[in-house]
C-alpha positions in Angstrom: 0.0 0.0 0.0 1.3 3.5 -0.7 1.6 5.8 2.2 0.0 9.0 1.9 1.9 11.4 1.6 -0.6 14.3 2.1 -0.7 14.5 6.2 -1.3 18.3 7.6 -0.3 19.6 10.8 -2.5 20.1 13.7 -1.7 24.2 13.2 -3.0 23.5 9.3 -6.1 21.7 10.3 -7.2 24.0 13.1 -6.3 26.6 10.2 -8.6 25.7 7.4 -11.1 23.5 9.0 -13.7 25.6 10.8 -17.7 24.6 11.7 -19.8 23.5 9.3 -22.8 21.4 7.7 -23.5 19.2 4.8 -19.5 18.7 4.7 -19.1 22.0 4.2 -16.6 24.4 6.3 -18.2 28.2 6.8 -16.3 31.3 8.0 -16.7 32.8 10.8 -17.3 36.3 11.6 -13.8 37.1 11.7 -12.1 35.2 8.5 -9.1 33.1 9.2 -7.8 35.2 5.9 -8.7 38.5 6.9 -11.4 40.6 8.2 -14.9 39.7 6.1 -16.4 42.3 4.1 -18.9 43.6 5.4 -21.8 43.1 3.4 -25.8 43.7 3.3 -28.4 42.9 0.2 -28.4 46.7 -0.7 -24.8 47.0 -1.0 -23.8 48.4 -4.6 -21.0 47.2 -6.5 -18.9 49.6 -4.9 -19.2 48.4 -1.7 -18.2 45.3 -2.7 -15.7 46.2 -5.8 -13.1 44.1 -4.4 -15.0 41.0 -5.0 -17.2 41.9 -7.6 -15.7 41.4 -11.9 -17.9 41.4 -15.4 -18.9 38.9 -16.3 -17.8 36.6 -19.2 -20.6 35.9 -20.6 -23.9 38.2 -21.2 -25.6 40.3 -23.7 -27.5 43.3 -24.2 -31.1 43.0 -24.9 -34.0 45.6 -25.0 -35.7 43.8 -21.5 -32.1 43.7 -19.8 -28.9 42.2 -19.9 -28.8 38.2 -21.0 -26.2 35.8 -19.1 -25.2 33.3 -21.6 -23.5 31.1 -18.8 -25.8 28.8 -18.1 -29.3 27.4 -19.7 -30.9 29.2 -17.3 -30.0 32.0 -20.2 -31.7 34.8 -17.0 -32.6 37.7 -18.3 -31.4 40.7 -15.7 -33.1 43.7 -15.5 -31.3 47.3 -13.8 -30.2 46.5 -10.4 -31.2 42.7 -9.9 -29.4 39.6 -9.5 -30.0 36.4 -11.7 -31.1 33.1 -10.6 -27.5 32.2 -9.5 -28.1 35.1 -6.7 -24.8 36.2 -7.7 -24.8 37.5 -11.3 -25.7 41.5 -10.8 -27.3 44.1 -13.6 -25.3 47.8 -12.7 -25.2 50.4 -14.7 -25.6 48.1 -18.0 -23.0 45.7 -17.1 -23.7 42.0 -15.6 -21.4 41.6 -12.8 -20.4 38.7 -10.4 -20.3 39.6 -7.0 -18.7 36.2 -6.0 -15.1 36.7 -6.9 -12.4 36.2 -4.1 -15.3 35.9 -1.4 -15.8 32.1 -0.6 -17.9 31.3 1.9 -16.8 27.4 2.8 -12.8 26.7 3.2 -12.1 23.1 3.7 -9.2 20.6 3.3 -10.3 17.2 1.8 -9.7 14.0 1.0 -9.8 13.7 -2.6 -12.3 10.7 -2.1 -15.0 12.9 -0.4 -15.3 14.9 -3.5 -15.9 11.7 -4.6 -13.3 11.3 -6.9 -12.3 7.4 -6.0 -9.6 7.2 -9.8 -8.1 10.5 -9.3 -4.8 11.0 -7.0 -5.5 8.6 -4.5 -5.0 9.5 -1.0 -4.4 13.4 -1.3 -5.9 16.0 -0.1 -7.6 18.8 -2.2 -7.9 22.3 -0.8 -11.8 23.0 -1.3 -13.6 27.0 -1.8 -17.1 27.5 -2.5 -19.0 30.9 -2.2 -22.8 31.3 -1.9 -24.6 30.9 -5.4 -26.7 28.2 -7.4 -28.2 27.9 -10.8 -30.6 25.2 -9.8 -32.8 24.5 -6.9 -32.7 21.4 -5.4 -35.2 20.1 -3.3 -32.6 17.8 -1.5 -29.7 20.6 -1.3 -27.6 19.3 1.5 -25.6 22.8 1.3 -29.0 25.1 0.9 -27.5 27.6 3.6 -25.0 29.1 0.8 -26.2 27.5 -2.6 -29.5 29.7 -1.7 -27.9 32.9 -1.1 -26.2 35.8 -2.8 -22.4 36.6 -1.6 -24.6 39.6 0.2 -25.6 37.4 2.7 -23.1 35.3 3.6 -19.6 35.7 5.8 -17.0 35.3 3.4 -13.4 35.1 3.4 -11.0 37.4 1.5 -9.1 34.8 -0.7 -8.8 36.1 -3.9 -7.1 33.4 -6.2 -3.2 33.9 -5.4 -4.0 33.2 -2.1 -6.1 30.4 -2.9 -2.7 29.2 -4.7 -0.8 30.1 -1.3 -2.8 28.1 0.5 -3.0 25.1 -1.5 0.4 24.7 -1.1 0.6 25.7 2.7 -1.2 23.0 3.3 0.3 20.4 1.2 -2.4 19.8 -1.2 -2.3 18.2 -4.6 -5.2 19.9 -6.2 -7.9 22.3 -5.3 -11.8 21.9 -5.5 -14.4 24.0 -6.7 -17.1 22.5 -4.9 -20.1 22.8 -1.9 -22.0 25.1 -4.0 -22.4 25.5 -7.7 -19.1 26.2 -9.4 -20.3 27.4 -12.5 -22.2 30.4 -10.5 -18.9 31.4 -9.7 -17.4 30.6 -12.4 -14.6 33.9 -12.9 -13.5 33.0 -9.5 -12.9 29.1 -10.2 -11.3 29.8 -14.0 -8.9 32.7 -12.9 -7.8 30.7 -9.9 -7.5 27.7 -12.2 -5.1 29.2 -14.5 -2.9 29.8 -11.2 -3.2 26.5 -10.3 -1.5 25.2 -13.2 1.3 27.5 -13.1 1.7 26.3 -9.8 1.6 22.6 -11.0 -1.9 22.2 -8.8 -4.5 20.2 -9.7 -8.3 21.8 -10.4 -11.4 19.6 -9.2 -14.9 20.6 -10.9 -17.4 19.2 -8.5 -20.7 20.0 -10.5 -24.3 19.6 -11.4 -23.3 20.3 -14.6 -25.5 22.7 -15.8 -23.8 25.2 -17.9 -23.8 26.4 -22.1 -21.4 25.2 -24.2 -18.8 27.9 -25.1 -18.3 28.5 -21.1 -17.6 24.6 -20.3 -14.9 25.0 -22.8 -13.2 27.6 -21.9 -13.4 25.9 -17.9 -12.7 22.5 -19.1 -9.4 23.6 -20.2 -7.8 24.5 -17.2 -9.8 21.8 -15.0 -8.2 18.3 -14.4 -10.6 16.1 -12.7 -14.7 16.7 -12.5 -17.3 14.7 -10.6 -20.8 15.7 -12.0 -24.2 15.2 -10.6 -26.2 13.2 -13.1 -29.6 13.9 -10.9 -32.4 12.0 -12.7 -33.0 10.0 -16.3 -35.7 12.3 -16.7 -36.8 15.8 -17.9 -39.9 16.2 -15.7 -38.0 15.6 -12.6 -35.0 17.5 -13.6 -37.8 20.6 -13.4 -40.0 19.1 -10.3 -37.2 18.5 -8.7 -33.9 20.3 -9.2 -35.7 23.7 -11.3 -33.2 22.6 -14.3 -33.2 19.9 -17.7 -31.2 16.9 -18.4 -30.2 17.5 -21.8 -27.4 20.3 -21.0 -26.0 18.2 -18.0 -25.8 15.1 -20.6 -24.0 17.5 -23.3 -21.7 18.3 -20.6 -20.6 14.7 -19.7 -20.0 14.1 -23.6 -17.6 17.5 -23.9 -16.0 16.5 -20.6 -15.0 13.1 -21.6 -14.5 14.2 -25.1 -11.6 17.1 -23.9 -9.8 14.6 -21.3 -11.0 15.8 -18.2 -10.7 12.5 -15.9 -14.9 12.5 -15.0 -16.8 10.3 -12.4 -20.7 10.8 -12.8 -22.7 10.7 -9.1 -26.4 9.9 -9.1 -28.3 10.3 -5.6 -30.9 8.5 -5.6 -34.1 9.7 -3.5 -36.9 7.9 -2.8 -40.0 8.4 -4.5 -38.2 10.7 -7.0 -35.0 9.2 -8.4 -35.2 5.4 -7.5 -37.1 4.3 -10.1 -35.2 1.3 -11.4 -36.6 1.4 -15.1 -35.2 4.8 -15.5 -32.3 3.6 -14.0 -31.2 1.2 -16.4 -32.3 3.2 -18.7 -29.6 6.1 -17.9 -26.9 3.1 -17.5 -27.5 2.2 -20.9 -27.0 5.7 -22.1 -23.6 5.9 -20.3 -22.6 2.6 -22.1 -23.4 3.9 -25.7 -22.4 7.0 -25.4 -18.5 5.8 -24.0 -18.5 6.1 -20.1 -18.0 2.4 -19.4 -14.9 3.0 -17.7 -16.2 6.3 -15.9 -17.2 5.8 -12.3 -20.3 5.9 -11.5 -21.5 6.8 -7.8 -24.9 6.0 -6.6 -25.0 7.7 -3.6 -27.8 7.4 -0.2 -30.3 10.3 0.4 -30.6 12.0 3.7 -33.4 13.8 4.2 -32.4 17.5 4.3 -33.8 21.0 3.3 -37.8 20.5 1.9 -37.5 16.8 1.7 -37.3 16.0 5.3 -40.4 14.0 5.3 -38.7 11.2 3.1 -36.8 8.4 5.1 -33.1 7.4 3.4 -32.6 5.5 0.7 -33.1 2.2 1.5 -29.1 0.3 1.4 -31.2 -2.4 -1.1 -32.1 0.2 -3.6 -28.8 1.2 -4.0 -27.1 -2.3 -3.9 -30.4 -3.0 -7.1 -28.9 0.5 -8.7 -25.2 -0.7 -8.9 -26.6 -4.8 -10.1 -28.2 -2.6 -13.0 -25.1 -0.5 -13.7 -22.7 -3.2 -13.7 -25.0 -5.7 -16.1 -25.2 -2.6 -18.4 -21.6 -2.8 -18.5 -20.3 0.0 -16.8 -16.9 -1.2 -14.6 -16.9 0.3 -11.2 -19.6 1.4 -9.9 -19.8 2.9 -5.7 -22.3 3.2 -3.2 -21.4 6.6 -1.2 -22.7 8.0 2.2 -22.8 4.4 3.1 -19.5 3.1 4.8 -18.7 -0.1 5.8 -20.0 -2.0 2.7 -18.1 -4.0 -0.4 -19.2 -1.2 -2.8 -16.8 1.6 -1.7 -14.0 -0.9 -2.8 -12.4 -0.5 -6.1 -13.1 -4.3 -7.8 -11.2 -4.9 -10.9 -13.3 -5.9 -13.8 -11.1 -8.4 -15.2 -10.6 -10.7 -12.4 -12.7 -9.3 -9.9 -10.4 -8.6 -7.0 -10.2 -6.0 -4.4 -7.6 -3.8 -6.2 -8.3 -0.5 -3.8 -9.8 -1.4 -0.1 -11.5 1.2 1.5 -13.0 2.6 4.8 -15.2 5.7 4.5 -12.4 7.8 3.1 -9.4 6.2 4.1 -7.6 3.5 1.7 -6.7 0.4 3.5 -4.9 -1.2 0.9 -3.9 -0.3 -2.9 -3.4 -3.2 -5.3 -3.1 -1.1 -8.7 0.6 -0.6 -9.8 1.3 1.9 -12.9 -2.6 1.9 -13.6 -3.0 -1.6 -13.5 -4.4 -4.1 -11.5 -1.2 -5.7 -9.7 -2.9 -9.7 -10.0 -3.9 -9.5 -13.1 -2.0 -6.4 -15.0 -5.6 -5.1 -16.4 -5.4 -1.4 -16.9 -7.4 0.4 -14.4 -9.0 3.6 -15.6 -8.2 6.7 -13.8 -5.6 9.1 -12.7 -3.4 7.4 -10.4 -0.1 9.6 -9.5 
């Protein structure tokens, strides 16, 4: 087994990993990074200039200015923010107001994001600020994917000290992630580009939703994504998540088409997402359209924001999603947010050992040797140093 060679000091940890929910790490009133800015909803741009850049991508119609970021496609009238909460109409410009400002500062295990075939056993350095493009029923991080940047306590990080911080703390990569990444979507490409220069690792964790031309221009500098595929279904996508399925579906196919190393996560909730037909029908679509060897995560519902009233998902609806998964043909295939079980192990597909043994996020043993599987020699599919 290879050690890990990520391991932060108690000064680090105590540092960067502050109270939180839902996994997520928010700042306090005074920021680890520097004093917060002091925000309300009826600051102007001014107020908040520091954290605030034009956007990449809007036009100028006769009702208002048109974000072109995201299918959502808002059109913003003088003055008000779009459905992201963080996309602002002043003075005929479209601004973000979620630049530098994050919200959530966390160091992770890689695996948590989860990427389970991407750098094993380090740690990636993890910003989100407050802003979504879709609204989820089941949001486990509603507190900030709900809100503007107004609202929220935010740190000052802008993205060369994102960069300084990565590598304080000893991490391989860092992780746009919590929220909606795309929402703040200056912030995560400018720090990106840093990043790289600083031979840093970026981590997309998604839902996907964004227009073409955008997710090109982010794909490029990102590494590694994990998307949320939410549902086989366009009613549900609306009913349950305000968004479709056919632009998250484009976005798998340009992610795996440009190299980005993807693993797809499906949550399955009961009584919206669990229907096993739809299932396999969604399997099947990832095998014939090329994401066999693509992880796929099928990960338990907790009841959380307006879904309380639903129980869990069951442990035998998700052990029936991964039976139909793996007959479809696709080669690894996880159950998350439940530990302790064979299917957070990495099997290989050839011979059907435990090639990665796992607990929760912590690797037990590694079996895979210059990407392959050390019994057998099968290539293993992933990113593995």
């Amino acid at each position: 087994m290879k050690k890990s060679k990520k391991e932060i000091s108690k000064r680090q940890f105590m540092k960067y990993t502050l109270a939180g929910i839902g996994g997520i790490a928010c700042a306090p009133m005074n920021s680890l990074f520097g004093k917060p800015p002091v925000s309300t909803v009826n600051n102007p741009p001014e107020k908040l200039w520091k954290w605030s850049r034009e956007a990449m991508y809007y036009t100028v119609t006769p009702r208002g200015l048109k974000c072109l970021q995201c299918p959502n496609e808002c059109t913003i009238k003088e003055g008000e923010l779009g459905d992201c909460h963080n996309h602002l109409n002043y003075k005929g410009k479209l601004y973000t107001i979620a630049y530098g400002n994050p919200c959530a500062v966390h160091i992770d295990p890689i695996e948590k994001k989860p990427l389970l075939h991407f750098l094993p056993e380090s740690s990636a350095f993890s910003i989100a600020t407050a802003g979504c493009n879709l609204a989820c029923l089941n949001c486990q991080n509603w507190s900030i994917s709900q809100k503007s940047p107004r609202e929220t306590r935010n740190f000052d990080l802008m993205p060369d000290k994102v960069i300084e911080a990565a590598i304080e703390s000893d991490c391989e990569s860092i992780a746009y992630t919590y929220s909606e990444p795309i929402t703040f979507f200056e912030y995560t490409y400018d720090t990106s580009i840093l990043a790289h220069k600083a031979g840093i690792k970026n981590v997309l964790v998604s839902a996907g939703y964004i227009n073409e031309e955008p997710l090109r221009k982010l794909a490029s500098v990102i590494d590694a994504a994990n998307i949320d595929l939410k549902s086989f279904k366009d009613s549900i996508y609306l009913k349950l998540n305000a968004g479709k399925l056919e632009p998250v579906l484009r976005t798998l196919k340009i992610l795996n088409e440009v190299g980005v190393w993807l693993e797809i996560t499906n949550l399955i909730v009961p009584g919206w997402t669990d229907d096993f037909d739809m299932i396999k029908e969604m399997c099947d679509w990832l095998f014939k359209n090329g994401f066999a060897d693509n992880p796929l995560h099928f990960s338990r519902f907790q009841p959380l924001y307006k879904l309380t009233q639903l129980p869990p998902t069951p442990l035998s609806t998700l052990t029936k999603a991964r039976e139909i998964a793996l007959d479809a043909g696709i080669k690894y295939v996880y159950i998350g947010n439940v530990p302790g079980t064979d299917a957070e192990n990495t099997f290989c597909h050839n011979c059907n050992k435990i090639i990665i043994k796992r607990r929760g996020y912590s690797i037990l043993s590694n079996h895979i040797k210059n990407g392959k599987c050390e019994y057998c020699g099968e290539p293993v599919a992933g990113v593995w140093e």
